[in-house]
Every structure is written in C-alpha cells, then in structure tokens.
LUMGUKE-734990 format. One record per residue (C-alpha): residue number from 1; residue in one letter; y, x, z. Coordinates in Angstrom, 2 decimals. Example, Ala and Ser with C-alpha at 12.3 -4.5 7.8 and 13.67 -1.06 7.14 Angstrom:
// LUMGUKE-734990
1  A  -4.50  12.30  7.80
2  S  -1.06  13.67  7.14
***
This chain:
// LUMGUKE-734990
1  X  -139.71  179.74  -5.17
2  X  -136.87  182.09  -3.05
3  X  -136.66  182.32  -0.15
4  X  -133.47  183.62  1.45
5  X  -131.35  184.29  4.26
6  X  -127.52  184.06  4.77
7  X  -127.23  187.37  6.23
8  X  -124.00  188.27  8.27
9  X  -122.60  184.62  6.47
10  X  -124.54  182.40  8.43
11  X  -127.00  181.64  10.96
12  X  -129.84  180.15  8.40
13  X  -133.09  180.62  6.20
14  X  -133.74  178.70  2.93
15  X  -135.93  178.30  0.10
16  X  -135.09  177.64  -3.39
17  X  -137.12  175.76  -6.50
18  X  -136.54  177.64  -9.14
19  X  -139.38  176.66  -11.29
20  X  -136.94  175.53  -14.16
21  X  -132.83  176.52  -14.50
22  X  -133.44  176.34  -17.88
23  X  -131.16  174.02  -19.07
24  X  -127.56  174.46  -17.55
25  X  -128.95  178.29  -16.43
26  X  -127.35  177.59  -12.71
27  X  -129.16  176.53  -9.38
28  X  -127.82  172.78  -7.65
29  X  -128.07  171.19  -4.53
30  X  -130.94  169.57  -6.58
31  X  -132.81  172.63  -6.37
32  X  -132.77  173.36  -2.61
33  X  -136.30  172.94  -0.56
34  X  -135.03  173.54  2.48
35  X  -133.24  174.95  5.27
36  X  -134.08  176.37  8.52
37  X  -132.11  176.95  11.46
38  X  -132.55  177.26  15.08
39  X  -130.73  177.69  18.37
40  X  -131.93  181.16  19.08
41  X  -131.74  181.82  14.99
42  X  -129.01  184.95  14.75
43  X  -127.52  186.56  11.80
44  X  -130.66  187.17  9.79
45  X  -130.13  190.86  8.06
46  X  -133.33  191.55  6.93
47  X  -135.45  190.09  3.87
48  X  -138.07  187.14  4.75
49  X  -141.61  187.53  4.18
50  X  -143.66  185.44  2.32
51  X  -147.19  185.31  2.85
52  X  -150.35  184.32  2.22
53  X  -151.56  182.42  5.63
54  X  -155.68  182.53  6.58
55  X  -155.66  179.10  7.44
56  X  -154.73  178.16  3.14
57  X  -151.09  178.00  3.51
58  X  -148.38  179.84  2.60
59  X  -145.94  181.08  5.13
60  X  -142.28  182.48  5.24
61  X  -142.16  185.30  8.10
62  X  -138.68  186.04  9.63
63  X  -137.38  187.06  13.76
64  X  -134.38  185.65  15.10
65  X  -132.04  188.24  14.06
66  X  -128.73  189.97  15.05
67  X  -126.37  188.16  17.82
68  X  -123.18  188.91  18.58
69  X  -124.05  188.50  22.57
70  X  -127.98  189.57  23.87
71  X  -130.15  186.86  23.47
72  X  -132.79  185.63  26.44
73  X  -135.52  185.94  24.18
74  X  -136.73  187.46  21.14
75  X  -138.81  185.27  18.28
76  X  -140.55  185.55  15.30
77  X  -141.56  182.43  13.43
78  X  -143.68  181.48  10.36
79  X  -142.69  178.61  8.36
80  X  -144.49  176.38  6.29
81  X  -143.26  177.38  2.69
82  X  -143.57  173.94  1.37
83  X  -141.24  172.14  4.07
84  X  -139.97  174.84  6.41
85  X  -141.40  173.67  9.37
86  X  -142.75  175.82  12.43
87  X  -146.43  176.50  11.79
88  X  -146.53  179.19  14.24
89  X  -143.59  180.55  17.55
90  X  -144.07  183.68  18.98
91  X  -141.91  184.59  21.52
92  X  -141.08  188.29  22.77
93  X  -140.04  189.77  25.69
94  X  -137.03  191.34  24.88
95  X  -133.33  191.29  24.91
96  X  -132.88  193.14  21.90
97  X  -131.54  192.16  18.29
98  X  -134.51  191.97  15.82
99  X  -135.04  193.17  12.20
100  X  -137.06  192.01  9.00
101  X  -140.49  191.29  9.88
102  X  -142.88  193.93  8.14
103  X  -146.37  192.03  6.69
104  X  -149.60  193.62  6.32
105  X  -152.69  192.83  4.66
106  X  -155.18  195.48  6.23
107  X  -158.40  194.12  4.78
108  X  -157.51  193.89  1.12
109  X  -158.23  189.84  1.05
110  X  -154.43  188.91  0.56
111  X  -153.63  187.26  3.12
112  X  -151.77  188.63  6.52
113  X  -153.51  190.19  8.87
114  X  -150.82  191.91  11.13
115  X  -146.76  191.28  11.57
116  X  -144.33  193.92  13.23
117  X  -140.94  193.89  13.61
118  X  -138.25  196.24  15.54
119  X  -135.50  195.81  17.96
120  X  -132.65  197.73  18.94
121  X  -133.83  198.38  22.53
122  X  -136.78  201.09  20.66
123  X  -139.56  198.37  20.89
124  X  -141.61  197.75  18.00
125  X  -144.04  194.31  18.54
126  X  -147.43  193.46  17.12
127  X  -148.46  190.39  16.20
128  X  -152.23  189.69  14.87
129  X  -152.64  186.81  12.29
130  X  -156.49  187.34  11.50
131  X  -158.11  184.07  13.07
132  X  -157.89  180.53  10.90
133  X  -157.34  179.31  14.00
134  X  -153.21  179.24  14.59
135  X  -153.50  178.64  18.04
136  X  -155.23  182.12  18.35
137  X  -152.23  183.82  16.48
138  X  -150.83  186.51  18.91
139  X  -149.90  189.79  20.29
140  X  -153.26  191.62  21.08
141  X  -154.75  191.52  23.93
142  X  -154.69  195.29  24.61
143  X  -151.11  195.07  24.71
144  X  -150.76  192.61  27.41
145  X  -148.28  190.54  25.64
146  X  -145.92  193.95  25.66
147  X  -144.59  195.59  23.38
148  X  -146.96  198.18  21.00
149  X  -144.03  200.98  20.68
150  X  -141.03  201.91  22.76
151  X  -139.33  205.11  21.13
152  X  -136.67  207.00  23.53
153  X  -134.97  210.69  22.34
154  X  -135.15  213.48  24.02
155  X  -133.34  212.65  27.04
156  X  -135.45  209.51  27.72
157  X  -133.07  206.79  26.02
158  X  -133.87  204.41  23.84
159  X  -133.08  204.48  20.25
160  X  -132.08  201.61  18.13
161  X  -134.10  200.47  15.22
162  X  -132.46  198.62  12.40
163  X  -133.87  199.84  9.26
164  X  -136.96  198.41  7.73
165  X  -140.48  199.55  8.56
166  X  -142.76  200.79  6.25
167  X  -146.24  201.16  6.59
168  X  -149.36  203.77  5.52
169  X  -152.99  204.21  6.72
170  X  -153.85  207.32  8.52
171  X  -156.90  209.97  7.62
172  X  -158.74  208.43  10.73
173  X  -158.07  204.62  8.55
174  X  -155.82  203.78  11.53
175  X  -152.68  202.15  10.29
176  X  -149.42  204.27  10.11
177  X  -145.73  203.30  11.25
178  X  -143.06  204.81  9.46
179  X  -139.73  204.74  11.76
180  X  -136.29  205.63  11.34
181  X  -134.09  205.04  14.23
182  X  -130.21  204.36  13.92
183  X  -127.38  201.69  14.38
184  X  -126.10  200.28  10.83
185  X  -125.02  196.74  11.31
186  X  -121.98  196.45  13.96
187  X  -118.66  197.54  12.91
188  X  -118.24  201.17  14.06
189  X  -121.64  202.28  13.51
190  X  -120.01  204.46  10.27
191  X  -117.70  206.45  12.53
192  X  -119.64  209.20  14.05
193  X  -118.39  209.68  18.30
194  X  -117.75  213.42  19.53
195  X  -121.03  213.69  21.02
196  X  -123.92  211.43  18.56
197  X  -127.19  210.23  19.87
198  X  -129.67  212.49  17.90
199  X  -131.75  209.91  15.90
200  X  -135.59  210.30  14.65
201  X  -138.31  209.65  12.63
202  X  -141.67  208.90  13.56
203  X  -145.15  208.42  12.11
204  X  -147.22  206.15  14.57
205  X  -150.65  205.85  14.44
206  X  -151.37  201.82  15.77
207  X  -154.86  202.00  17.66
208  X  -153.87  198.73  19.40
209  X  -152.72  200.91  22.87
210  X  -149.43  201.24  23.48
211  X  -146.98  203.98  22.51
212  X  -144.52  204.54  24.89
213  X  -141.84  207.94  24.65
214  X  -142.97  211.01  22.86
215  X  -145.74  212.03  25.40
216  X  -148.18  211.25  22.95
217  X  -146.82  212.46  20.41
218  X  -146.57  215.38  18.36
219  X  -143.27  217.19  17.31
220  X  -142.70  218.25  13.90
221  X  -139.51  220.60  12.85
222  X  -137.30  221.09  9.96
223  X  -138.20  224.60  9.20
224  X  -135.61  225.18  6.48
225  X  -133.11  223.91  4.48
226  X  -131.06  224.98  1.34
227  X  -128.92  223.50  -1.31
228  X  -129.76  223.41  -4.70
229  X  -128.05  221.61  -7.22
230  X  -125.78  219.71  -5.51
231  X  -129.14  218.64  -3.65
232  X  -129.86  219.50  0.31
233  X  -133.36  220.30  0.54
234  X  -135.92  220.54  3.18
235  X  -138.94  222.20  4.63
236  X  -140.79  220.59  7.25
237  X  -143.60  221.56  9.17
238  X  -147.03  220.26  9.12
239  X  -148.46  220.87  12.45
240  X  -152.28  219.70  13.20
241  X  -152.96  216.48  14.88
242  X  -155.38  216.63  17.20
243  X  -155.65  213.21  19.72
244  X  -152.16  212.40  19.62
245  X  -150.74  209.07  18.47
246  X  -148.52  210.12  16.13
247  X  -145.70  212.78  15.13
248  X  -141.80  212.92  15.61
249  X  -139.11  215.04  13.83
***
C-alpha cells in the first residue's frame, strides 16, 4: 500500500494498492483504496504516517493541515488503513495551521505509543496512543488537554513551526524534540523583510509537563564559524544541563 496526500493540489488523503502494476507498469482507478476528506481537512503538506495501532490495526496518522483562512479547530485523525475510516478524532485547541504528524514507538514493541505534531502559533501537542482501549487515546492528563510546548523568541513571540519534527531520547531516557522554527509554505516566506524574526532550534526534553518560553530552558551559542571549502562551518557550545527542560540556540 501508499498512502498519500495531495499537498498544496487538493484538500485530500488516499491510499493506493499497489500489490501488483506488473502488467501495464501504471496505477488505475482500479487500484485506488480510498479517499479521505473532511470539512476541516486543509492543504495537507506533510507526509502521512502509517502505523502499527495497539488495538491490531493498522492506522494512517495525518492533522488537518494548512488553510488559507484560520481554522476554529485543530485535528489530528487516525484512519483505518484498510477502509479509511475514523478510528480515532482528536481535536486541539488551537487556531493554528498544522504539520505532518511525527510517530513514536517508545517501548520498542512496534506499535505507536506517542503522536506530536506542530503548529504555526509555536505549540507542539501530545497525543498518547498506549491503551488498547481507543476510547482512552488522548492528550495526557498532565497537560490538561493543552498544549505540551509553546516556543516564543526572545522578545516573547511566537515562532512558527512548519518543518518536520524529529525525535531522540535523552541521557536521563526522557524523549527528545528536535525543533526548527520558520515559515516555508505561503508565498513570500522566500523574501527575507528589513527587519527578520530571528528563528531557533530547540532540543526538548518531554517529561509530560509543559514547556512554555525559554524559562526552562537552557541557551546554547554559536561560538564560531569559518568557511572552508566552499563549506560554512560551525562551533557550538555544549553547556551542562542541569534541571532544565531542554536547550535553545
């Protein structure tokens, strides 16, 4: 199977047998599964995820995308791979456009554990998948159905999030957030204005409490730079954690 999107074509999601194109080497209408679509479905940019559900099915992870107005709502939905029906709606509390849903596995069994996926009001959500149960799929309740991250710069505003997460483990086994912030999907976003918001990236540590501005967070610095080979390099520093949440540079 693939699974798809339309990206900035149309407002859709669909899946694709393609078992056997052997024999005239193309795809046909004979070959679609399905299609999914939705009235608070934007332009999905990112890639869907397909997982490995704990209650034995398999599931196709995506949010409701970019809009060209600000939608009420937020969503992220999985769909049943086989049919691409709704096997599970979670609804956020935010304004913002979304990104590609970022799937863990955090126990090493295969199947999801953990979804998160980024807006471009700062906020990154949680969403726990661990229970068999669907009806107990959710944002944690240590996060009182909020948001786990909100990052802001340096003068306290918010900064846009529209490339994909990534995501590490910690040396205290905690998982790891890897952020860049930035704008890269509306037309003007290439042309840099007079005065640019200074953009970041952050290493978050996700204990389950929430994140919100740098207070708890430690700043890292680019120490030194030089070109070599036609290549700009870096140095950056390394300063100790100690209880903080996290880094910033």
């Amino acid at each position: 199977m693939a699974v798809g999107s339309s990206g900035a074509g149309a407002k859709s999601v669909f899946a694709l047998d393609i078992t056997d194109v052997s024999g005239s080497g193309s795809v046909t209408k004979n070959n679609v599964l399905w299609e999914f679509t939705h009235p608070a479905l934007g332009y999905h940019m990112g890639q869907p995820a397909v997982v490995a559900l704990p209650n034995q099915k398999f599931g196709v992870v995506i949010s409701s995308g970019y809009h060209e107005k600000s939608p009420k709502k937020g969503y992220v939905w999985i769909l049943d791979i086989q049919d691409g029906t709704v096997l599970k709606e979670f609804e956020l509390n935010t304004q913002a456009n979304l990104g590609g849903v970022l799937a863990a596995d955090l126990t090493g069994d295969l199947q999801v554990d953990r979804l998160y996926v980024a807006g471009t009001d700062g906020q990154i959500w949680r969403m726990d998948t661990t229970s068999d149960s669907v009806s107990k799929w959710g944002i944690p309740s240590s996060l009182k159905s909020q948001a786990l991250v909100k990052v802001v710069d340096r003068t306290g505003e918010a900064q846009a999030i529209t490339a994909p997460l990534a995501l590490s483990v910690n040396e205290r086994g905690q998982p790891m957030l890897l952020v860049g912030t930035g704008s890269f999907y509306r037309t003007g976003d290439n042309e840099i204005p007079e005065n640019p918001q200074v953009e970041t990236l952050y290493g978050l540590f996700d204990s389950g409490q929430p994140i919100d501005g740098r207070r708890s967070l430690l700043q890292q610095t680019i120490v030194a730079q030089e070109l070599r080979d036609g290549n700009l390099l870096r140095a950056v520093s390394a300063n100790p954690l100690s209880s903080q949440m996290g880094w910033y540079l």
